[in-house]
C-alpha positions in Angstrom: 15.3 157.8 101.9 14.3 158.6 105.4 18.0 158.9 106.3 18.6 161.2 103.1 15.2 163.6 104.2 16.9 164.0 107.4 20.2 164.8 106.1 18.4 167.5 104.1 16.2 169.0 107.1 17.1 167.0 110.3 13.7 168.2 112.1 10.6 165.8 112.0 7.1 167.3 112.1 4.8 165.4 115.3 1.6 166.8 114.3 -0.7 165.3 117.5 -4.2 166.3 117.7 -4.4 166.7 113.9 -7.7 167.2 112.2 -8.2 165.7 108.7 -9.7 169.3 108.1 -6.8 171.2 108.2 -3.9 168.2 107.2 -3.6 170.2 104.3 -3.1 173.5 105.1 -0.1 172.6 108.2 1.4 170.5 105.6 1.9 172.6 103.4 3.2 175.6 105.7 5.7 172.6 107.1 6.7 171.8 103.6 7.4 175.4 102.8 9.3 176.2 105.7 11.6 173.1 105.0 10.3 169.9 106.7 10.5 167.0 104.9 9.4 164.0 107.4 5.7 164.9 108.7 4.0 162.1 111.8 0.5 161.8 112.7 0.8 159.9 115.8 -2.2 157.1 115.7 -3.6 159.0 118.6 -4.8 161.3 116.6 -8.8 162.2 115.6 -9.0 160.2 112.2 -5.0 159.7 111.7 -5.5 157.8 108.8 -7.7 160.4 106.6 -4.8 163.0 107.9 -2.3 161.0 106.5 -3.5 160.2 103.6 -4.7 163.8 102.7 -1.1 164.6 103.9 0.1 162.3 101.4 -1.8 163.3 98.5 -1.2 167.2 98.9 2.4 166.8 99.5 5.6 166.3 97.2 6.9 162.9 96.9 10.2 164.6 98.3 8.2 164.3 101.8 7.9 161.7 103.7 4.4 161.1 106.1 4.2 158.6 108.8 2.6 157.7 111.6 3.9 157.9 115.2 2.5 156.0 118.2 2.1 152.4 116.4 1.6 149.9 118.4 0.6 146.7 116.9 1.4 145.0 113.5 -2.6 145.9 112.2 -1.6 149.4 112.6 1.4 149.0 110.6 -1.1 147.8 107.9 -3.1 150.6 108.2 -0.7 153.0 107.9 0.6 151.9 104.7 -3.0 151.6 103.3 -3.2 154.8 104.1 -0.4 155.9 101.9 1.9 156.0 104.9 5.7 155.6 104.4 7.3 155.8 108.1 6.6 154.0 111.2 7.4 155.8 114.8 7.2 153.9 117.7 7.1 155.2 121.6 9.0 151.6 121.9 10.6 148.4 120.6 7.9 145.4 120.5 9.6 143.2 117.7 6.5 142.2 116.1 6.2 146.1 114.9 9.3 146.6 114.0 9.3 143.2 112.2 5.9 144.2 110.3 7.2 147.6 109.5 10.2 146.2 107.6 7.5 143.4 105.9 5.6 146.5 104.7 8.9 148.1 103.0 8.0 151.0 105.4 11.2 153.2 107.4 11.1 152.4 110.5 12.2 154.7 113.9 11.4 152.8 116.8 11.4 154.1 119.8 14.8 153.7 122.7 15.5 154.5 125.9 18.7 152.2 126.8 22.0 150.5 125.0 20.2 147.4 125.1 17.0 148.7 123.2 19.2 150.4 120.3 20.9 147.5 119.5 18.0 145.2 119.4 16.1 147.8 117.6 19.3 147.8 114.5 19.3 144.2 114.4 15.8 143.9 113.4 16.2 146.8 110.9 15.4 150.2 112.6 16.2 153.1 109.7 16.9 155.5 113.1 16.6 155.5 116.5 14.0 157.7 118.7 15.5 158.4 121.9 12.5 158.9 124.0 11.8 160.8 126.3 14.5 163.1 125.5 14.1 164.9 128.7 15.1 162.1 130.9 18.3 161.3 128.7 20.6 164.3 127.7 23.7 165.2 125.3 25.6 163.1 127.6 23.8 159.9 127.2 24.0 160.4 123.0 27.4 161.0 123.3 28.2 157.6 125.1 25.6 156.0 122.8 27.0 157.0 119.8 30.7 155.7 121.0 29.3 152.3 121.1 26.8 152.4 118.2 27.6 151.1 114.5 29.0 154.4 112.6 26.2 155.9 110.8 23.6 155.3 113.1 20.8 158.2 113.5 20.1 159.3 116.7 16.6 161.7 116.8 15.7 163.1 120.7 11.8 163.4 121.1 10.7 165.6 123.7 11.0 168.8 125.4 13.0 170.3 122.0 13.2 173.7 121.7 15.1 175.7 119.6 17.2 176.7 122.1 18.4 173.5 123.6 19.3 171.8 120.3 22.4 172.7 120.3 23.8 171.0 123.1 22.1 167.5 121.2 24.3 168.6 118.0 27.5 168.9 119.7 26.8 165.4 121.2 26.7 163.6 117.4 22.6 164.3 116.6 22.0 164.3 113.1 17.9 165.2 113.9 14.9 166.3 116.1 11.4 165.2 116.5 9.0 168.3 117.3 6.0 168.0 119.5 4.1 170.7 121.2 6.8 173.4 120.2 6.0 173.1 116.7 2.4 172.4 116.8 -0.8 172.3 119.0 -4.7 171.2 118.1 -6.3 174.6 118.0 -3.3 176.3 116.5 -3.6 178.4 113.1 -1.3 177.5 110.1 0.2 180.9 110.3 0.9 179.7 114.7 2.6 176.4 113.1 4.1 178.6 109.9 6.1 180.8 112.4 6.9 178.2 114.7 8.5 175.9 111.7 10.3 178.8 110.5 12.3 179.3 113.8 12.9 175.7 114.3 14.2 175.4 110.7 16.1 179.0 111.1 17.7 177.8 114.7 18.9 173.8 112.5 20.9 175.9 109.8 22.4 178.6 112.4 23.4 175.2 114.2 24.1 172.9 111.7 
């Protein structure tokens, strides 16, 4: 299903610095504009009352995960929470292991060859290529020569929408948004007109 939300809007929400307070509200302006994978990275004030509010205000058509998980307890938490996607900043197989235990989707983060393999052997639904910044079109397109066919790639980091296009000519099938998309402090009219542009500048590309 995670591979099936991308194909239908290949941009995942990172909503850092979420409040519980107003999980609602962003979601639903993301969910409106066309997003259908939402993260609350674990670093987050209360990430799991955001993501289970996200849950519970959202269509089942959208999927809500956590990003930044880091140990197997987390994992646990997260799908307690109602969670349904597990981002990583890395690989530790333990996580990834207890991700796929917990019937949970699974994008763990990668920075080499070595990494993406080992990340598909124990399971990972996609691949994070983090930071994106340090790695390029150039690198996906080697990456994706050597990869299985089929396999997701989704930069994180430094995405606007003007540089995603040189990432789709490479092979990329999606985007994780950060700070371009949204900020703590930012209104959900600020995060509704950010969406939109990402969302308008994915189609115009796609």
């Amino acid at each position: 299903m995670l591979k099936q939300a991308l194909a239908q809007n290949g941009l995942i929400a990172i909503l850092r610095g979420l409040h519980p307070q107003e999980a609602a509200a962003i979601g639903n302006v993301l969910y409106a504009a066309g997003f259908r994978v939402i993260e609350v990275p674990l670093n987050s004030p209360v990430p799991y009352e955001s993501i289970r509010i996200l849950r519970d205000a959202l269509p089942s058509d959208c999927l809500i995960g956590a990003g930044t998980v880091l140990t197997p307890e987390q994992v646990d938490q997260v799908k307690a929470a109602g969670g349904q996607v597990i981002v990583m900043p890395h690989s530790d197989p333990k996580v990834l292991r207890a991700a796929k235990a917990a019937g949970l989707f699974l994008s763990p983060g990668v920075a080499t060859p070595t990494e993406a393999f080992a990340a598909l052997a124990e399971g990972a639904d996609v691949l994070k290529m983090f930071p994106a910044e340090q790695m390029g079109p150039a690198v996906v397109k080697a990456w994706l020569a050597v990869l299985p066919a089929g396999t997701v790639l989704v930069p994180v980091g430094g995405i606007t929408p003007d540089n995603m296009q040189v990432f789709i000519d490479a092979g990329v099938k999606g985007f994780g948004l950060g700070s371009g998309l949204f900020k703590p402090g930012m209104t959900a009219e600020q995060v509704a007109a950010n969406a939109k542009a990402y969302v308008a500048a994915w189609k115009a590309l796609r």
